[in-house]
N, C-alpha and C positions, 0 to 999 in steps of 0.2 A: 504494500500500500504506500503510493505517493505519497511525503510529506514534506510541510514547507513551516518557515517557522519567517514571520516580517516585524520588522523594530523599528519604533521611530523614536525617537524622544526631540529634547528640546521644551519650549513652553508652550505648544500645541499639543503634546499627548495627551494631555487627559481629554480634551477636546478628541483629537482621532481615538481616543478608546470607548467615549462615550459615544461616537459617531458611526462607529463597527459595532456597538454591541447589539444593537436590532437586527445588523444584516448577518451576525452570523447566529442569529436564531429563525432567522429562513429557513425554508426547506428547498437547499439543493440537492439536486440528487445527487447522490453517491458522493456525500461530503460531507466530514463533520468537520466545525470550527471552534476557535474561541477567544475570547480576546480579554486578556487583563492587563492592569497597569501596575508594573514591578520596576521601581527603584525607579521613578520618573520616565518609562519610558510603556507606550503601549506595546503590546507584544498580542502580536497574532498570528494562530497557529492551525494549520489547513491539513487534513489529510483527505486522500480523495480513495478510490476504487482504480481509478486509472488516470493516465496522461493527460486526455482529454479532459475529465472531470476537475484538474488542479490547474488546467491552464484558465478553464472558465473561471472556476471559483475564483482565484488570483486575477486575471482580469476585472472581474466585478469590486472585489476589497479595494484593489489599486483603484480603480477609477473613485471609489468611495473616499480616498485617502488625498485624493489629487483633489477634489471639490471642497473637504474640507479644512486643506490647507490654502487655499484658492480662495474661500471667503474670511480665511483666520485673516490674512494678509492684506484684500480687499477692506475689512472691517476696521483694522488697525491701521491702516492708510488713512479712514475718513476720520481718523478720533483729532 
């Protein structure tokens, strides 16, 4: 079983952890996730069935991750 394990830190993780934790309580198939925040940094963690299943899953987090570092930046631009 594919696994992937993704880390961010900085002063956005708890924001990207709280921002993963709905999508990895979806139901994709053939994938279990999870996402917590350990010593300042979020950590998410993907096992899939197969190749294909971890490339989507990892597609969709990433894109998850890119949007909300994209408003954290956006946001603190306007303050």
């Amino acid at each position: 079983m594919p696994g992937a394990v993704l880390r961010t830190d900085g002063p956005g993780a708890g924001t990207a952890a709280r921002a993963l934790a709905p999508e990895t309580r979806r139901d994709l198939p053939r994938t279990l996730s999870s996402v917590v925040l350990e010593e300042g940094a979020a950590v998410l963690r993907v096992e899939a069935a197969d190749t294909s299943s971890m490339r989507a899953a990892l597609n969709s987090y990433l894109e998850c991750l890119a949007v909300t570092e994209n408003i954290n930046r956006i946001t603190k631009a306007e303050k």
